[in-house]
RODO-2510 file (C-alpha; in nm, 4 decimals, decimal comma):
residues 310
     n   res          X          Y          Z
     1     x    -2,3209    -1,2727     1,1416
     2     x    -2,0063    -1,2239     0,9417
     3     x    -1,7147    -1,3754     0,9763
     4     x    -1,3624    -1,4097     0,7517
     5     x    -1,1918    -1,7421     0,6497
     6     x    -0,8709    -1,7139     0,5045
     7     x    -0,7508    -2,0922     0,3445
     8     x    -0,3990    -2,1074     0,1806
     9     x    -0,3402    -1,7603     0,0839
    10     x     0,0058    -1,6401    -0,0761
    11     x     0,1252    -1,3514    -0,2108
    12     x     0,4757    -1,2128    -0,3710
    13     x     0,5907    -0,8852    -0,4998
    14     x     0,9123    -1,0659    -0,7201
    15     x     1,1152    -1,2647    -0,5106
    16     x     0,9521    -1,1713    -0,1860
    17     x     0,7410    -1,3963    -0,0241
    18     x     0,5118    -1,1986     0,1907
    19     x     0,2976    -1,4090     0,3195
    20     x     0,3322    -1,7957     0,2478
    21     x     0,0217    -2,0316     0,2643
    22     x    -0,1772    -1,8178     0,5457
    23     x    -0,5060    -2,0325     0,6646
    24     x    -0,7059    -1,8698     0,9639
    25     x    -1,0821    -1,7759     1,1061
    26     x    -1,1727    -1,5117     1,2759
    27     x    -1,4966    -1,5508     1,4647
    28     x    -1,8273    -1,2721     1,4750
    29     x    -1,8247    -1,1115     1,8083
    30     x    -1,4754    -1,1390     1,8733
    31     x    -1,1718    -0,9768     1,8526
    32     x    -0,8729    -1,1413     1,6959
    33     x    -0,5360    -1,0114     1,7434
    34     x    -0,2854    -1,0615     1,3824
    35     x     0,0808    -1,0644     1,5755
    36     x     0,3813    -1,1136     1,4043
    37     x     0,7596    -0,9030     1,3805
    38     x     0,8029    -0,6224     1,1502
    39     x     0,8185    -0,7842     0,7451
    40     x     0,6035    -1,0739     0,8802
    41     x     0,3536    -0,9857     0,5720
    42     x     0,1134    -0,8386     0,8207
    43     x    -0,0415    -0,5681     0,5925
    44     x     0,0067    -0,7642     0,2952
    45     x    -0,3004    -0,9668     0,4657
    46     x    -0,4768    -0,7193     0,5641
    47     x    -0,4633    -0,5689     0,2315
    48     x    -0,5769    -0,8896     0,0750
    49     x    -0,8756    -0,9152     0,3465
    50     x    -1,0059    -0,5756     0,2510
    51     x    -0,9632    -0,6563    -0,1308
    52     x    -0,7191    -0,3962    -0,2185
    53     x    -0,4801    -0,6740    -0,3108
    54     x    -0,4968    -1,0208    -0,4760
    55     x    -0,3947    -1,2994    -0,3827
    56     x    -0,1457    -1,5512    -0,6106
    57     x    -0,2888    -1,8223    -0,4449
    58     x    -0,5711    -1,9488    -0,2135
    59     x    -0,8988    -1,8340    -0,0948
    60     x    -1,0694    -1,5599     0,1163
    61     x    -1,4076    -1,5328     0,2322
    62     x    -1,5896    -1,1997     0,4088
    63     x    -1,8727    -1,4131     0,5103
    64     x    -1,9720    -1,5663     0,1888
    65     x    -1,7988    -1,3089    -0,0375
    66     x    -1,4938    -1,3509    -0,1996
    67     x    -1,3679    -1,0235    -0,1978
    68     x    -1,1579    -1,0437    -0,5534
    69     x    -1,4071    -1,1874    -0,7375
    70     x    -1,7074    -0,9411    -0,5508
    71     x    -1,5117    -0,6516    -0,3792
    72     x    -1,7775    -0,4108    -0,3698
    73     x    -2,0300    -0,5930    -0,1242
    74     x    -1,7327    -0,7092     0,0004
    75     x    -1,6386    -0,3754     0,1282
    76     x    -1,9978    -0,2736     0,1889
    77     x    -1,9457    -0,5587     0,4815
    78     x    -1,5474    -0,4204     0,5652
    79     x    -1,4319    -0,1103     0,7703
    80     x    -1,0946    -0,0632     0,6600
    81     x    -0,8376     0,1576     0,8902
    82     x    -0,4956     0,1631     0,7454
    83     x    -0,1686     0,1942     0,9593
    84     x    -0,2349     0,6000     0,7977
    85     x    -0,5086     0,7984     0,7712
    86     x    -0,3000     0,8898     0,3660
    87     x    -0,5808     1,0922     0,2376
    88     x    -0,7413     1,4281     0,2177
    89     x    -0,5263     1,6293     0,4471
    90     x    -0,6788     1,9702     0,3191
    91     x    -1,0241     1,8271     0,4595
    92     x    -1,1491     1,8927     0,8061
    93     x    -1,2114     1,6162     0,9950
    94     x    -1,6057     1,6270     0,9505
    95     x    -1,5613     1,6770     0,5615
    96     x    -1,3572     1,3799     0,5708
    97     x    -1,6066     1,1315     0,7483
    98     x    -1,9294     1,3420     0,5330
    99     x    -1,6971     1,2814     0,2333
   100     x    -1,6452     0,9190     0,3085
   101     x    -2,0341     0,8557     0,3796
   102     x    -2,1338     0,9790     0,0488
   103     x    -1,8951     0,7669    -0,1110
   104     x    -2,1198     0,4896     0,0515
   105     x    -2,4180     0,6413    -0,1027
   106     x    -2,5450     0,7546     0,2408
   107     x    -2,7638     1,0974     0,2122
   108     x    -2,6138     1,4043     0,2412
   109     x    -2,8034     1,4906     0,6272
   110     x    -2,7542     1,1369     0,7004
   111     x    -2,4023     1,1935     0,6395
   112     x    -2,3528     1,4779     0,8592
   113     x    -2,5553     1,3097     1,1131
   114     x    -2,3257     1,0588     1,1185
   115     x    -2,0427     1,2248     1,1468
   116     x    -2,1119     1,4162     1,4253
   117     x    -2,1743     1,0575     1,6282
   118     x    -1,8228     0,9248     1,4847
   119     x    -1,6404     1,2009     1,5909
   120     x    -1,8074     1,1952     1,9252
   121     x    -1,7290     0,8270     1,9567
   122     x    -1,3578     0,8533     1,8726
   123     x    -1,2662     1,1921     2,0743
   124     x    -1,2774     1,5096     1,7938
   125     x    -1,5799     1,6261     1,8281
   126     x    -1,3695     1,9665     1,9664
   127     x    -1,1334     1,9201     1,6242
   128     x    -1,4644     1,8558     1,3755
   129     x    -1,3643     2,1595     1,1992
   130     x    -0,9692     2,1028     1,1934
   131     x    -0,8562     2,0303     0,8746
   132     x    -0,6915     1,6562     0,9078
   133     x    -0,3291     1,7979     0,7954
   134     x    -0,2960     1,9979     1,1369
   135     x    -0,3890     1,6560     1,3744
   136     x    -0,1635     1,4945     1,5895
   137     x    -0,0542     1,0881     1,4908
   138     x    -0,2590     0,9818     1,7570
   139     x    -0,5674     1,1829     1,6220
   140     x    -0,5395     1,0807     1,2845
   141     x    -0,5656     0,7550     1,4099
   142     x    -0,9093     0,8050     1,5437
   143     x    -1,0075     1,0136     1,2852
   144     x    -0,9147     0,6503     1,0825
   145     x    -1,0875     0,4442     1,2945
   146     x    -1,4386     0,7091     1,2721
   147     x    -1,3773     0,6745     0,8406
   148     x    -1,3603     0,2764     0,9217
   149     x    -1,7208     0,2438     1,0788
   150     x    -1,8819     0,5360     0,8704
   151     x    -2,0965     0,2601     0,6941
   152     x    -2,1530     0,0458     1,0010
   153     x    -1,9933    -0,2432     0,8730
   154     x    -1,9610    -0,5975     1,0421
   155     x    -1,6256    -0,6617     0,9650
   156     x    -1,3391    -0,3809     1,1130
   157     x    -0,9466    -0,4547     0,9676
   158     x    -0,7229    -0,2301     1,1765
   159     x    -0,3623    -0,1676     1,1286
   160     x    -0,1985    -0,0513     1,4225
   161     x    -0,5060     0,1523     1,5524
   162     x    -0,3413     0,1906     1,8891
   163     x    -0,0075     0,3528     1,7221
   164     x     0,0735     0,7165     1,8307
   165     x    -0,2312     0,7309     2,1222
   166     x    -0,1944     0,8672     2,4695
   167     x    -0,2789     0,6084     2,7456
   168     x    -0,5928     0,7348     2,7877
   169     x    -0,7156     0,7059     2,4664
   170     x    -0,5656     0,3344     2,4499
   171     x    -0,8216     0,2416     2,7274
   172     x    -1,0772     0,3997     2,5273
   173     x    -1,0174     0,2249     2,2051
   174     x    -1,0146    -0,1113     2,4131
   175     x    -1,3647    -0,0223     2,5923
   176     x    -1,5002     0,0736     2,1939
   177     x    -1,3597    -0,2392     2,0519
   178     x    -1,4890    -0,4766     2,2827
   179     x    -1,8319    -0,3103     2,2685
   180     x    -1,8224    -0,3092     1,8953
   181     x    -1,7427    -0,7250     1,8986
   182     x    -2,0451    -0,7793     2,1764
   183     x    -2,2367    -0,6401     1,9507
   184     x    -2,1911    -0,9013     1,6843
   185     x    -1,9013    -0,7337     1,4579
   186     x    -1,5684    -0,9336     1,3418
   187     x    -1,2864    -0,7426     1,4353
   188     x    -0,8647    -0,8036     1,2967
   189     x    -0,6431    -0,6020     1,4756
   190     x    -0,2992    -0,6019     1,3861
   191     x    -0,0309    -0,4258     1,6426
   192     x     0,3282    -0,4385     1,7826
   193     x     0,1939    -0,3607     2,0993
   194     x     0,1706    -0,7305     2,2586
   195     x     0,0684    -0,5584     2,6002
   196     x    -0,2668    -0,3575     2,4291
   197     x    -0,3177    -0,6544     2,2477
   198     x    -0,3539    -0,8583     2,5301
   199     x    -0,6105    -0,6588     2,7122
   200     x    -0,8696    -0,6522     2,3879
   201     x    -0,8452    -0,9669     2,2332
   202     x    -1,0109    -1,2725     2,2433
   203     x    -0,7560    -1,4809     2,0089
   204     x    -0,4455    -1,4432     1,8358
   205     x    -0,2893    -1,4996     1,4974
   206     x     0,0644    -1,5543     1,4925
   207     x     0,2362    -1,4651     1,1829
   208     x     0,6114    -1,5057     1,1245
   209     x     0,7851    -1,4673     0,7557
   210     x     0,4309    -1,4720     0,6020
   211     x     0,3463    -1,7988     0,7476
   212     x     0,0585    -1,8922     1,0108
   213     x     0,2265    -2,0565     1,2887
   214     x     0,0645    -2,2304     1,5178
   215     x     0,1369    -2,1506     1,8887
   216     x     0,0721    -2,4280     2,0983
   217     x     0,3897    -2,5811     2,0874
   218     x     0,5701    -2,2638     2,2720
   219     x     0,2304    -2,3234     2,6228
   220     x     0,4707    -2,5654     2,7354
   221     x     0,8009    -2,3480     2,7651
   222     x     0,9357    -2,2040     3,0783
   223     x     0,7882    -1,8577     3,1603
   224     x     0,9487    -1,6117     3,3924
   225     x     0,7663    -1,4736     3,6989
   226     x     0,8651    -1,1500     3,9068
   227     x     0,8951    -1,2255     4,2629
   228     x     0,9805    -0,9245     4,4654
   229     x     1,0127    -0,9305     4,9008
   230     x     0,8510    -0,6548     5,1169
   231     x     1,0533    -0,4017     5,1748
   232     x     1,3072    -0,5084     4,8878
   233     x     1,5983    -0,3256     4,8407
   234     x     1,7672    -0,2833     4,5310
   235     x     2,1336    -0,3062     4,6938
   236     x     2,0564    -0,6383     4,8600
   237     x     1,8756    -0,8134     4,5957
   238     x     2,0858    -1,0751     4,5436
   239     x     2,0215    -1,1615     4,9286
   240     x     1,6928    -1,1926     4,8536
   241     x     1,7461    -1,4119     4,5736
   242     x     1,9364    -1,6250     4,7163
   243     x     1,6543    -1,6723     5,0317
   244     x     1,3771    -1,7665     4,7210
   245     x     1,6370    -2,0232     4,5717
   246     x     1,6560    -2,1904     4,9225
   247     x     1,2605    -2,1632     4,9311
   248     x     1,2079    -2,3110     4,6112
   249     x     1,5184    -2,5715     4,6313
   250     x     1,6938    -2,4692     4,3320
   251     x     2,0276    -2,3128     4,2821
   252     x     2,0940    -1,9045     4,2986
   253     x     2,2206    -1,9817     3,9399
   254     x     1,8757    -2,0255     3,8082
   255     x     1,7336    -1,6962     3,8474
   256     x     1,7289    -1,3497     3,7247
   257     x     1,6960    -1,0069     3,8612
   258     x     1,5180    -0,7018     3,8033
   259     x     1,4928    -0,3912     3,9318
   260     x     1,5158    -0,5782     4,3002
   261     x     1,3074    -0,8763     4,1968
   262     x     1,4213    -1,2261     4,1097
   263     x     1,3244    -1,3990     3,7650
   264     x     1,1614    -1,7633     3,8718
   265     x     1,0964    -1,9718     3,5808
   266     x     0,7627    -2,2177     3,5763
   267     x     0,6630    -2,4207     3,3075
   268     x     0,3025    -2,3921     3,4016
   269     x     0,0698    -2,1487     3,6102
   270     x    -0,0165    -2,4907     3,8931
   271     x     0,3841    -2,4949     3,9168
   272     x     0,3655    -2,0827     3,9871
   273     x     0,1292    -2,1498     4,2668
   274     x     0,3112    -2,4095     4,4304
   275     x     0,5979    -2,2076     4,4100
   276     x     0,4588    -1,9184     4,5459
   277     x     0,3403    -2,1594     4,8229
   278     x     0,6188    -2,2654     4,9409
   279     x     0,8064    -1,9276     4,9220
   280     x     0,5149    -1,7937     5,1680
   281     x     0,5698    -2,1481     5,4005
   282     x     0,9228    -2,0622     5,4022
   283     x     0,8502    -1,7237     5,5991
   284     x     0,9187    -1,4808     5,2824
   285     x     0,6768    -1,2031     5,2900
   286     x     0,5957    -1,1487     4,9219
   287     x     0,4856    -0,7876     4,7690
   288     x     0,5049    -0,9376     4,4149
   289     x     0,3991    -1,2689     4,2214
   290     x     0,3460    -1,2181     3,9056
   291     x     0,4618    -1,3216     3,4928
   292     x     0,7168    -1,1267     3,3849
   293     x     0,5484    -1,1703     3,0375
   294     x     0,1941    -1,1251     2,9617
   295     x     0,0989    -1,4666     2,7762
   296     x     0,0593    -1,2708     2,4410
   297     x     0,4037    -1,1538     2,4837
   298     x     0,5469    -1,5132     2,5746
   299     x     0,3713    -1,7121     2,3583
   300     x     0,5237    -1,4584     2,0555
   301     x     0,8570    -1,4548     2,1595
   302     x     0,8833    -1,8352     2,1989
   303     x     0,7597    -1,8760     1,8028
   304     x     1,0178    -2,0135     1,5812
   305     x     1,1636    -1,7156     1,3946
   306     x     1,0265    -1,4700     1,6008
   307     x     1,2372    -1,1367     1,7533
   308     x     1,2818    -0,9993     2,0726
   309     x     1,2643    -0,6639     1,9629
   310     x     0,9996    -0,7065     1,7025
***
């Protein structure tokens, strides 16, 4: 199985530090999640991974391929989607995948074959003969991700795959992924989307002004919980605040509210239950327990540097 090791790797465009000393694995048969703000050097790395970019400094290994110094069976190994499809836009969408397969020396019925399976897979079987300039975002996107696995690689580096999909297709492109990592393949998905993220992935990068950062540090911090009453009215939520305060012995002062639900804050998921506990010993019937934050989204917005709104 293939896996990539990044140790140490740097890269500048003048006096722009894109990414600073980045070290990480990510593991066959599972799907790691790159997170970071926009300018955090994101696609710089993926760039690097998929050997369309060296590196100033450090190492990179695609199993045991160094993909600067070997980049084509480095990219016989890769599936590359970019953040945009960016090519052929007078091709339909089957020319595009048939084109792509022959660039991998796959046979000409082989390549056809193939991408009538891909376009099955992602959704445009019904747009095959569409030429790509007429597709939606969201379908260029899957038309990407079809071009990525053309050559059924073991490694998949995705940009922002989920970017411009309808929510049903989201769900879809989580069920693919995860069947694509049980079946042995490395997957790097980079996305803002902290929420989709969380669903698919089975560990996390964090990446903030082109440096690895580790996240441990922010498991400890205080992470708000929703707690919302039966029958909670939006006009007399602070009277239901101020009954979980007195259930949990602290002051009115520290909590939050929104849309008709008080913000709790627990340092850890035992003190959650204990304070859900005695909330429910108190008398309080409770419609709603539950993080305000995924853990994704926490653990991102707790990292040194990091932006709300990224």
């Amino acid at each position: 199985m293939t896996g990539i090791v990044a140790e140490g790797v740097s890269r500048s465009f003048g006096t722009v530090h894109a990414v600073r000393g980045a070290s990480f694995r990510a593991e066959p048969g599972r799907v790691t999640g790159l997170v970071g703000p926009n300018g955090a050097g994101k696609t710089t790395l993926l760039l690097m991974l998929a050997s369309l970019l060296a590196p100033d400094a450090g190492s990179i290994r695609i199993g045991e391929i160094d993909p600067m110094e070997d980049p084509l069976s480095a990219r016989r190994l890769l599936g590359w989607m970019p953040d945009a499809l960016g090519a052929w836009p007078s091709l339909t969408a089957r020319e595009t995948i048939v084109t792509t397969a022959r660039l991998y020396d796959i046979d000409r019925d082989a390549a056809h074959r193939r991408a009538g399976e891909l376009l099955a897979l992602v959704g445009l079987d019904d747009l095959a003969d569409a030429p790509a300039k007429v597709l939606s975002r969201g379908q260029k996107q899957k038309l990407g991700l079809a071009r990525a696995l053309v050559h059924d690689p073991q490694v998949l580096l995705l940009d922002e795959p989920a970017s411009g999909l309808d929510p049903a297709a989201r769900v879809q492109l989580r069920v693919l992924l995860r069947r694509l990592a049980a079946e042995g393949r490395t997957i790097l998905i980079s996305s803002h989307i902290l929420s989709e993220l969380e669903e698919v992935i089975d560990d996390a990068v964090f990446l903030v002004a082109g440096t690895v950062v580790d996240a441990a540090p922010t498991l400890g911090t205080t992470r708000g919980w929703r707690i919302r009453l039966a029958g909670a009215d939006p006009a007399q939520a602070g009277a239901d605040a101020q009954r979980i305060a007195g259930a949990l012995g602290i002051d009115i002062g520290a909590l939050g509210l929104d849309r008709g639900a008080a913000i709790a804050g627990f340092e850890t998921e035992d003190a959650a239950a204990a304070g859900l506990r005695r909330i429910v010993e108190a008398g309080l019937a409770v419609a709603e327990f539950s993080p305000a934050q995924s853990a994704l989204e926490h653990a991102f917005l707790n990292l040194p540097g990091s932006e709300p709104n990224a």
